[in-house]
Every structure is written in structure tokens, then in C-alpha cells.
C-alpha positions as CSV (number, residue, x, y, z in Angstrom):
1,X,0.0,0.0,0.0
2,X,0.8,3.5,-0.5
3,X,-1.0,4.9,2.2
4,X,-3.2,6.2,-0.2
5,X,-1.3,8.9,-0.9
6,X,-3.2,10.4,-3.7
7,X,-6.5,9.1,-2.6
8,X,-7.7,7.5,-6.0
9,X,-6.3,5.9,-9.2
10,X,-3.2,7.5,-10.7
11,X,-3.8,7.5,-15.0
12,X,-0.7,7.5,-17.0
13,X,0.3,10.6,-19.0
14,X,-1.3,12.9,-16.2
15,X,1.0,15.6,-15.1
16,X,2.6,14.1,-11.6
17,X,4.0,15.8,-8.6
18,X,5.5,13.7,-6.6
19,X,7.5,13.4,-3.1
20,X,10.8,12.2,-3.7
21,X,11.4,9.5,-0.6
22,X,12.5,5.8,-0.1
23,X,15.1,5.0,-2.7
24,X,17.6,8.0,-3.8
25,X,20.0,9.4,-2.2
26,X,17.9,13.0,-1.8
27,X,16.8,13.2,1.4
28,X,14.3,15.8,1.0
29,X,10.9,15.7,2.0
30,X,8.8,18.0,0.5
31,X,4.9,17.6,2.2
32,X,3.6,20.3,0.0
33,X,3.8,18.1,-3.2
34,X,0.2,16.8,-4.2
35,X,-0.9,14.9,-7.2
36,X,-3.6,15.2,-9.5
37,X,-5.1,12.1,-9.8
38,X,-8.2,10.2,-11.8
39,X,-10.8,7.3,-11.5
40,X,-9.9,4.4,-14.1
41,X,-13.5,4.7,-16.5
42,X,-15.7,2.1,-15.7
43,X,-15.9,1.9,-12.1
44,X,-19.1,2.0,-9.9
45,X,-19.8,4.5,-7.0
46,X,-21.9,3.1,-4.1
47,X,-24.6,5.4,-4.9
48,X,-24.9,3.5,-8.5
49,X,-28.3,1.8,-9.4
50,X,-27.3,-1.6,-11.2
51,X,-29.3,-4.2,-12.2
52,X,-28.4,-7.8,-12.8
53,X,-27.9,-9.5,-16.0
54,X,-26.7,-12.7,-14.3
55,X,-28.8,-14.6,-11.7
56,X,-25.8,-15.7,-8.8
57,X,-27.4,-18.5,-7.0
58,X,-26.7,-18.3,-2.9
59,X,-25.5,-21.6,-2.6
60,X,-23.2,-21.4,-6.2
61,X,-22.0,-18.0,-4.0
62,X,-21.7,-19.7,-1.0
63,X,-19.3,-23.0,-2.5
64,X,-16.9,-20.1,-4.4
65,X,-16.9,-17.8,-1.1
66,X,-15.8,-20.9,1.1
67,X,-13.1,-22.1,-1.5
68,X,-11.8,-18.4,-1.8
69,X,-11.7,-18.2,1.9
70,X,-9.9,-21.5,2.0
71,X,-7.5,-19.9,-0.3
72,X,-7.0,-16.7,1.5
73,X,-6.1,-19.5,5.1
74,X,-3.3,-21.3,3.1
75,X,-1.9,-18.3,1.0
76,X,-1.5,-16.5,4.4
77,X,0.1,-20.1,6.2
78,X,3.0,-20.5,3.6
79,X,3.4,-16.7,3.7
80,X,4.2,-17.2,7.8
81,X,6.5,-19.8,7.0
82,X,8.2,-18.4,4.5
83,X,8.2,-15.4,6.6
84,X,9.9,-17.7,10.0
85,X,12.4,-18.9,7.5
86,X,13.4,-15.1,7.1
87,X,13.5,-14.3,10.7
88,X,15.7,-18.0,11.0
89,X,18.2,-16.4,8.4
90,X,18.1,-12.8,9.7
91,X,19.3,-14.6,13.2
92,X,22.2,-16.3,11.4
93,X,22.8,-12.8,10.3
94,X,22.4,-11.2,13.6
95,X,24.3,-14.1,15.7
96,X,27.5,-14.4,13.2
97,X,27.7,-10.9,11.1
98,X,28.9,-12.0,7.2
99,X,28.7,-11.0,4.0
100,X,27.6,-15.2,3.5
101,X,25.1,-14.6,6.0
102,X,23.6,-11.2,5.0
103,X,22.9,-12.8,1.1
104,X,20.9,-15.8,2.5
105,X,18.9,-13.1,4.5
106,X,18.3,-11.4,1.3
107,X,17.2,-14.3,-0.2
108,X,14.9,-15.8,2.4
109,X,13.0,-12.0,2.2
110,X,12.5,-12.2,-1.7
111,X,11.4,-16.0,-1.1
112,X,9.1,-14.8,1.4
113,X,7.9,-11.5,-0.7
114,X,7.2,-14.0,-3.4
115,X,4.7,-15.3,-1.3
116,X,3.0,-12.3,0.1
117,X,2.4,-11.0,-3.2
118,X,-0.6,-12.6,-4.3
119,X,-2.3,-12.2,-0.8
120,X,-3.0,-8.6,-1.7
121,X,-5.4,-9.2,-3.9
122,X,-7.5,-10.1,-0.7
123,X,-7.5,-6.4,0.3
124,X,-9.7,-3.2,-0.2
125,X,-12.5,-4.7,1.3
126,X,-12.0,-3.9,4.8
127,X,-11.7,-7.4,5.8
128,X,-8.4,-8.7,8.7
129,X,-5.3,-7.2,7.0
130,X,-6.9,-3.8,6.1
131,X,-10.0,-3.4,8.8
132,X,-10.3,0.1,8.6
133,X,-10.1,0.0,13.1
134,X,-7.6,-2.4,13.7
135,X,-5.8,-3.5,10.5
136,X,-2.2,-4.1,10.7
137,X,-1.5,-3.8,6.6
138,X,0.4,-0.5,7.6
139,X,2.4,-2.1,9.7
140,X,2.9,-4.9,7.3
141,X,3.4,-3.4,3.7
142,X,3.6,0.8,3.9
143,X,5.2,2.1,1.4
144,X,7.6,4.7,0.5
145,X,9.4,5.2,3.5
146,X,11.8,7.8,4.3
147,X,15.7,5.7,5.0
148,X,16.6,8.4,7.0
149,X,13.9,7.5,9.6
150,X,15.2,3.9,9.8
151,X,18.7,4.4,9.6
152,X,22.0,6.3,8.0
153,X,21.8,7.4,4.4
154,X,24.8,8.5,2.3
155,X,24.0,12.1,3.2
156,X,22.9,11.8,7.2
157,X,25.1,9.6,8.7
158,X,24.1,9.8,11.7
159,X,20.2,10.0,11.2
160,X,17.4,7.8,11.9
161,X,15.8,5.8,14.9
162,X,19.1,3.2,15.2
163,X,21.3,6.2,15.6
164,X,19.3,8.3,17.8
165,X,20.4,6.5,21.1
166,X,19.7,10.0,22.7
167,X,16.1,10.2,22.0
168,X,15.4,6.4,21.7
169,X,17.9,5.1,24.1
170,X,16.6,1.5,24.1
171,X,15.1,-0.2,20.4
172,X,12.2,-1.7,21.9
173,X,8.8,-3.5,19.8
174,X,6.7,-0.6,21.5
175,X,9.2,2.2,20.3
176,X,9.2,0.7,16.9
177,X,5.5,0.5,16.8
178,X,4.6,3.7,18.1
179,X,7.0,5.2,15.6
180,X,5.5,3.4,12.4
181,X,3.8,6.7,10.5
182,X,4.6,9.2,13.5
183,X,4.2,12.6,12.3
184,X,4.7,11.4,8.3
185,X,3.4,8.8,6.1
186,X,7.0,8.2,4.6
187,X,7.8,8.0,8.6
188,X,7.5,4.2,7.8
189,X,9.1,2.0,11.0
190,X,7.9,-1.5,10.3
191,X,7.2,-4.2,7.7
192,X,8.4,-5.8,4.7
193,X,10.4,-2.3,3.4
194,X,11.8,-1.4,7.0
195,X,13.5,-5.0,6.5
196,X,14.6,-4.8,3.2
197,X,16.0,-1.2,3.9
198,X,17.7,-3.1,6.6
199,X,18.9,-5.6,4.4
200,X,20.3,-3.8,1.3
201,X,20.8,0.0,2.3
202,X,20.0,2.5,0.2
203,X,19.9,1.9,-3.9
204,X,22.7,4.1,-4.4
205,X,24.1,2.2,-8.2
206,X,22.4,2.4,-11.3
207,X,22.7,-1.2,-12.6
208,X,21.9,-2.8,-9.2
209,X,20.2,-2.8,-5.8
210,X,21.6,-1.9,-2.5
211,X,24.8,-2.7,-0.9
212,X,25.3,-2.7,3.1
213,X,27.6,-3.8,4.4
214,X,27.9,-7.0,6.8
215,X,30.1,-5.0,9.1
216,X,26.5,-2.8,9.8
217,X,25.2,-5.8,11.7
218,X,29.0,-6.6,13.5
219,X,31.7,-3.8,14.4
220,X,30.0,-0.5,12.2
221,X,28.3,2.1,15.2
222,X,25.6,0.9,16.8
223,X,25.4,-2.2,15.3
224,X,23.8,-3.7,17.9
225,X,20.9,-1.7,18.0
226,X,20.7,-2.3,14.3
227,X,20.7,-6.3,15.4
228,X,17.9,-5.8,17.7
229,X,15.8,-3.7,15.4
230,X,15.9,-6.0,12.4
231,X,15.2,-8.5,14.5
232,X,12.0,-7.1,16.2
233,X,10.6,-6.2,13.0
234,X,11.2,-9.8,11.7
235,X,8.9,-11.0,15.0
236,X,6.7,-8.1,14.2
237,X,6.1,-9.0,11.0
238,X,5.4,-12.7,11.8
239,X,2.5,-11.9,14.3
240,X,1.0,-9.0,12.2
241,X,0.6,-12.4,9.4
242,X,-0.8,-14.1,12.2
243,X,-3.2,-12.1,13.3
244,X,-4.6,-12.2,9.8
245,X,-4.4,-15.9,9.0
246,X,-6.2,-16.9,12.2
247,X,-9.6,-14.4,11.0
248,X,-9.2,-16.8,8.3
249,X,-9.2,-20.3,9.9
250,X,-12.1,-22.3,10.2
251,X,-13.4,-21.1,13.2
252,X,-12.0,-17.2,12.5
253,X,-14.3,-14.4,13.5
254,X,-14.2,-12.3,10.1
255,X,-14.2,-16.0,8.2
256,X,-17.9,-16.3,9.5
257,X,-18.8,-12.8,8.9
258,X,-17.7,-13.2,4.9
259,X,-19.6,-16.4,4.7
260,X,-22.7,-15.4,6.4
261,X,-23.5,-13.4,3.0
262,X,-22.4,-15.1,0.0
263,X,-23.0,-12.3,-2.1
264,X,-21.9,-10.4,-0.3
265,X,-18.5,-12.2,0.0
266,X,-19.0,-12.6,-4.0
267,X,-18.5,-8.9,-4.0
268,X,-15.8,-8.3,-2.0
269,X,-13.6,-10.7,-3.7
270,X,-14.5,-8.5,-7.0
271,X,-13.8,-5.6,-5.1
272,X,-10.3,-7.2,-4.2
273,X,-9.7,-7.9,-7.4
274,X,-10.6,-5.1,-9.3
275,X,-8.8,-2.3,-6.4
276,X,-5.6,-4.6,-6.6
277,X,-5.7,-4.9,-10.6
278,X,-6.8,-1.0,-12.0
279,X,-5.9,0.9,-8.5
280,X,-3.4,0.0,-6.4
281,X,-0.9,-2.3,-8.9
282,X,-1.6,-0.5,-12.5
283,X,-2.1,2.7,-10.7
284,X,-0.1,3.5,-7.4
285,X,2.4,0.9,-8.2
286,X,3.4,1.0,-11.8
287,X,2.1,4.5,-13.5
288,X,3.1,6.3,-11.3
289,X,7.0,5.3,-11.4
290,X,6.7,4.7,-15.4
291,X,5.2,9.2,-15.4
292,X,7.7,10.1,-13.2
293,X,10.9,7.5,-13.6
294,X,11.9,8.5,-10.4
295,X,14.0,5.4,-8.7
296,X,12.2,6.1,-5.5
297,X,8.4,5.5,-7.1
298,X,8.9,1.8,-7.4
299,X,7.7,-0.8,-4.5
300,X,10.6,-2.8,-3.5
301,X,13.2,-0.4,-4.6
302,X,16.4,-1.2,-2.0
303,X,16.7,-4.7,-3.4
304,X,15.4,-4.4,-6.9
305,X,12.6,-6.7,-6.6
306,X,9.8,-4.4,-7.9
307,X,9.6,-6.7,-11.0
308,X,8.6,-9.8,-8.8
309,X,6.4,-7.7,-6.4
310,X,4.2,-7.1,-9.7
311,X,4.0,-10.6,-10.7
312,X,3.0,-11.2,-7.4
313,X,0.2,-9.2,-7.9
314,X,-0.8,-9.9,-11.0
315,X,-0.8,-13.7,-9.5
316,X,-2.8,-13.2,-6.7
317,X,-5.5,-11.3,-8.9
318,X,-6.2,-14.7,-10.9
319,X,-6.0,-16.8,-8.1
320,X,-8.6,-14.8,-6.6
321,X,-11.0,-16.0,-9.6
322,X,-9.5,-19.6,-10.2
323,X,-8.6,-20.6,-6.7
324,X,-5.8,-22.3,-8.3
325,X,-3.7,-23.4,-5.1
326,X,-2.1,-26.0,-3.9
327,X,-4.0,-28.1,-1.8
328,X,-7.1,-26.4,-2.2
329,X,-10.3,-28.1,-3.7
330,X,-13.8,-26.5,-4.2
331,X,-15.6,-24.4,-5.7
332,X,-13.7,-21.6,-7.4
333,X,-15.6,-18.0,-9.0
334,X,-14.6,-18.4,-12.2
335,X,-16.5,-22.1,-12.4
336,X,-19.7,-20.4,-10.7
337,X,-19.7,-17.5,-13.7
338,X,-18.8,-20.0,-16.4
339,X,-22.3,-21.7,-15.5
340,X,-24.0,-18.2,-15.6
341,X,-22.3,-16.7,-18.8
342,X,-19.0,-18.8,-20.5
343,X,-18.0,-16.4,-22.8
344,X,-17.9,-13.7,-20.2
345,X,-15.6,-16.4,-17.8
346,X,-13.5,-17.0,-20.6
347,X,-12.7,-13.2,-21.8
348,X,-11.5,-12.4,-17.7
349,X,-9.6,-15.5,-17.6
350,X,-7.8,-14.9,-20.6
351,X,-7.3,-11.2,-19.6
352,X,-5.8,-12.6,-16.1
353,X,-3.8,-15.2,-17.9
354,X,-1.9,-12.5,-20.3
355,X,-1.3,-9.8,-17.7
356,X,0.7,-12.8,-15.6
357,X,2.2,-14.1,-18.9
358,X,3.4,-9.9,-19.5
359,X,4.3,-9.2,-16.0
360,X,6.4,-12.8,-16.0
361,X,8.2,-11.2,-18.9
362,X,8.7,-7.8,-17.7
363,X,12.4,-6.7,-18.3
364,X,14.6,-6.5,-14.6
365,X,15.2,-4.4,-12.9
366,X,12.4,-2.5,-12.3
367,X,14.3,1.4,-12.2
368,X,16.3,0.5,-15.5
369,X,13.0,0.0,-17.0
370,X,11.6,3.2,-16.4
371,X,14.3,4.9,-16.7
372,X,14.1,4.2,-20.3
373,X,13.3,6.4,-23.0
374,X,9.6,6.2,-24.3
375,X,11.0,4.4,-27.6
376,X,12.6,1.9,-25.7
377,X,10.6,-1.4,-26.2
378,X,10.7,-2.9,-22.7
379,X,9.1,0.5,-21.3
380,X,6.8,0.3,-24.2
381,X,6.2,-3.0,-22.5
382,X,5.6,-1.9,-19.5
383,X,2.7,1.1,-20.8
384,X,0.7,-1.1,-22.5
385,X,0.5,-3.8,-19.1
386,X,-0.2,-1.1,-17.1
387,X,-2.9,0.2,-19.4
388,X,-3.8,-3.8,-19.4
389,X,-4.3,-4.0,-16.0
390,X,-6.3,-1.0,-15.7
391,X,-8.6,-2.7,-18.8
392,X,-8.7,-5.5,-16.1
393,X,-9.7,-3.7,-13.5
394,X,-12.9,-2.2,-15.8
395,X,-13.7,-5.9,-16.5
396,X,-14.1,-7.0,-13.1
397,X,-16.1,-4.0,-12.4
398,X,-18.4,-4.9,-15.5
399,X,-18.6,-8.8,-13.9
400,X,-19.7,-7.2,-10.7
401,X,-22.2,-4.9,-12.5
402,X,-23.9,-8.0,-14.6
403,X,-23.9,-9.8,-11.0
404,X,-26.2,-6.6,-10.0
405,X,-23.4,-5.7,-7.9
406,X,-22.1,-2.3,-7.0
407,X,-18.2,-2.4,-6.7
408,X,-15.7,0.8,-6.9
409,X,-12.0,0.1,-7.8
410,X,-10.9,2.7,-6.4
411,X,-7.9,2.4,-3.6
């Protein structure tokens, strides 16, 4: 997420202001930038009359809700696993400081982002991860954050919460927590891109991601506070997943509440969809770094994994139709509208299927990409997936509209 920063759906070619945080080595922060910013056509508001073309039987509803929900359990499991493997590696790291030890860190966080990625296409509904109360997607995925409130940067080397032993003398969960989005929303403390900034350091090169140092985590100042803080957000991060996987389980609070109206839950996995597809991945995500090609606009930036972060996305979007996933059986969405309307079943799936199939062959990295000139082929690439996804994103709003539905893809 990114906090929502412009407050609806970002259209390409649209004349972009932007605040330049998270992955350069400008540590400006300009608050006074805003951004002109667009619905994607073919969205409906909640105060839109629609009537149903397609007749979506309760108990057809009811079988594709429980698969999905089934889904959303396991897809959340493996992500905590994947996500204890990380916190295994990253005390390796912490207990014997290497440059051997800092690479399988790396790797067990892009195994583990790998993972997460498809999970947020069971967002913008206000359902565990984002409840608009109690939600701890903030904590989880906030994006871009300011370096210099984490840590050193190549122009403040003494800047950030692991240096300021004066004004944070001990690095403690609360300190970390009550910090997350104090007095900023780059002021980002926790989650998957406090840990990668962690990880890699600032994206200083142009041909590759960032390069800290071992010696951070062993004899560099305050490397022990460094140590403690990576390693409470690796905890954090675990029981954040937690608390969203349980809502999920069988006998999970919210799991009841989304089955107790099939429709209902019908819609909201639309709404997922749709928000993820036109909004928050085609929108937030991709135009706005492709308009501004400005390193510090792209998701993952420290460790140049922006590239897999979209296919992520673009993966958890059809798996939120087929219920494609390991272990799962049921009932998915895309078998309850093939018995309503094939042709209509077909055209998304197909539409889902090519978006992965482009995002798959997306050039790497990410900032290289859009960085290119507007001749280049790859970023050529790159426009017409965005413009893809936001088509996408206008066809899941017209399935919800044909189930008599009233869905907005906005973010």
C-alpha cells in the first residue's frame, strides 16, 4: 500500500507531482507536493443503481466464497512460513555478522515477498489485514518510506531511529511500533520495506540494488541496535501475518462474517480484485514510477525486486477468480460465472492469464525500466501492461455490474 497517498487511481500521462522519498539518495521531503489524480472509467460508485444481468445463486456463492476463503487460510500459512524462514536467516545474520550470512537473509526476504504478493489481492474490502479499526496492513506493507527515519543514508550519517540512542535510548517493539507513520506517512518503521532497507541499504548504483555492508550488523556504530531492530521487526512482522491468517481459519471471527452473505462475500472478492488490478498495482504501483521515472516510485526499490512484487500481484489477482492453489479443492468464481455466462468467464480469464504471462516477462530491474526512454521497447512494454491491467480492472467492475453488484475500484 501507499497509504493512499493520492486518494484514487493515478492514470498514465497525467502531469505528476511527486514526493521524492524511499530510494535515492535526496533526502528531501517535501509535504507540499500533491498529485492530480483520476478514477480508471468504468468503475461504480456506491450510490450507482445496477441491475443484474446474471442470476448468482446463494448456494453457487456460498461454495466459491468458502473455496476463496480457504484460499486466502493457506496463502496466508505458507506466507508465515516463508516469513519464519526469514526471521531464522536474519538470526544467522544477527548471531555471526557476514557477507555469507547477509545474502541468505536477502534471499529468504525475496522467497518470502514471493509469497505475500498474491495475498494482496484479498485487500480493499476492509476485511483482517486492512480493517479500517484495527488492521495491521500499515504495519505490514507501507510504502515509500523515508531511510533516514530507519537508519544512515549516504547524506545523514548519523540519522534515523538506530542512531538516535539519545532520544530512543533502548530499540524496543513498542518504540518501533509507536513510531511506524509518527508525524509522516514516509515515517514508515515497520514491515516488509523497513527490513529490506535493513537488508540492502539505500539503492545508491544504477545497474543494481543496494549494498550494506555486513560489518552494519557486527563492528559498524551501533550495530547492535541495528541487530535488535531488524530483528523485532522480523517478529513483528510474523504476528501481524498471524493475526490475519487466524480471521481466516475455520473457526475465524471475520471467516464467518464473509460467509454469512455469499453475495456479499462474492462482491468483496470483485472488489479485491478489481482495487488490486486498475488501482493499487496498475495505478499506485506501476504508472506512477513509469510518469515520473523516479528510482524512489517503485515498490521494492532497495533490493530491486519491484519486478517480482508485480508478478506477485498480477498472480494473486487470478488466483482470486480460479482458486488455483495447492492443496485447495472447491468451488472456485470463475466455475460459478462459467455456468451463468461462459463467454464472459473465458474473456477475464484470458485477460488474467496474459497480464501474468506480461508481468512474467517484464524486463529486470524494475528502475532501469523506467528509466528508459519512451521508444525503448521494454518500457513500451511496460505502458501497454499497465494500461492492461487497468482494462482488467474495468472488466471486473463490469462482472460485478452484470452480477447486479455495485463495486468501486478505487484504492
Amino acid at each position: 500500500m501507499r497509504l493512499d497517498r493520492f486518494g484514487k487511481i493515478v492514470s498514465v500521462g497525467l502531469a505528476l507531482s511527486l514526493l521524492a522519498t524511499g530510494c535515492s539518495d535526496d533526502d528531501s521531503d517535501d509535504a507540499s507536493n500533491e498529485t492530480t489524480t483520476t478514477e480508471v472509467a468504468g468503475t461504480t460508485g456506491a450510490g450507482d443503481e445496477t441491475e443484474a444481468t446474471l442470476a448468482l445463486d446463494d448456494a453457487d456463492a456460498l461454495a466459491a466464497a468458502t473455496t476463496y476463503a480457504d484460499v486466502v487460510h493457506q496463502a496466508y500459512s505458507d506466507t508465515i512460513t516463508a516469513a519464519e524462514e526469514l526471521r531464522t536467516s536474519i538470526q544467522a545474520l544477527v548471531g555471526t555478522p557476514s557477507e555469507a550470512t547477509l545474502a541468505a537473509a536477502r534471499q529468504s526476504w525475496v522467497a518470502a515477498r514471493a509469497l505475500y504478493g498474491p495475498t494482496e489481492a484479498f485487500r480493499f474490502y476492509d476485511g483482517p489485514i486492512d480493517d479500517p479499526d484495527d488492521g495491521p496492513e500499515g504495519q505490514i506493507n507501507a510504502w515509500p518510506l523515508d531511510e533516514a527515519y530507519i537508519d544512515y543514508t549516504v547524506d545523514t550519517p548519523d540519522s534515523g531511529i538506530v542512531n538516535d540512542v539519545a532520544n530512543v535510548p533502548e530499540i524496543t517493539l513498542d518504540v518501533v511500533v509507536a513510531a511506524n507513520e509518527e508525524g509522516g506517512e514516509t515515517n514508515i518503521s515497520t514491515g516488509w520495506h523497513a527490513i529490506e532497507f535493513l537488508l540492502w541499504g539505500q539503492d545508491l548504483s544504477a545497474e543494481g540494488p543496494g549494498a550494506r555492508p555486513a560489518n552494519d550488523f557486527d563492528t559498524a556504530p551501533n550495530a547492535d541496535r541495528r541487530k535488535t531492530y531488524i530483528t523485532l521487526l522480523a517478529d513483528l512482522l510474523i504476528s501481524d501475518l498471524t493475526s490475519v491468517r487466524d480471521q481466516w481459519a475455520t473457526d475465524g471471527e471475520y471467516r464467518g462474517e464473509f460467509l454469512a452473505d455469499p453475495p456479499k462475500a462474492v462482491e468483496n472478492i470483485l472488489r479485491g480484485m478489481g482495487a488490486l488490478s486498475a488501482g493499487e498495482l496498475a495505478g499506485e504501483r506501476m504508472a506512477v514510477a513509469y510518469e515520473t521515472k523516479l528510482q524512489e516510485d517503485e515498490h521494492s526499490c532497495f533490493s530491486d525486486n519491484t519486478h517480482n512484487d508485480i508478478l506477485g500481484n498480477a498472480r494473486g489477482i487470478r488466483l482470486a477468480y480460479t482458486a488455483d492453489y495447492p492443496g485447495i479443492a472447491g468451488t472456485s468464481l470463475s466455475e460459478v460465472i462459467a455456468k451463468l455466462d461462459p463467454d464472459l468467464d473465458e474473456d477475464l480469464r484470458k485477460q488474467l492469464d496474459n497480464n501474468v504471462a506480461a508481468a512474467e516477462s517484464l524486463q529486470a530491474p524494475f528502475d532501469q525500466l523506467i528509466l528508459a526512454g519512451d521508444d525503448d521497447p521494454a518500457r513500451a512494454e511496460l505502458l501497454e501492461l499497465i494500461e492492461d491491467l487497468q482494462s482488467q480492472g474495468d472488466a471486473i467492475a463490469t462482472m460485478a455490474s452484470n452480477l447486479g453488484m455495485q463495486i468501486s475500484i478505487e484504492i
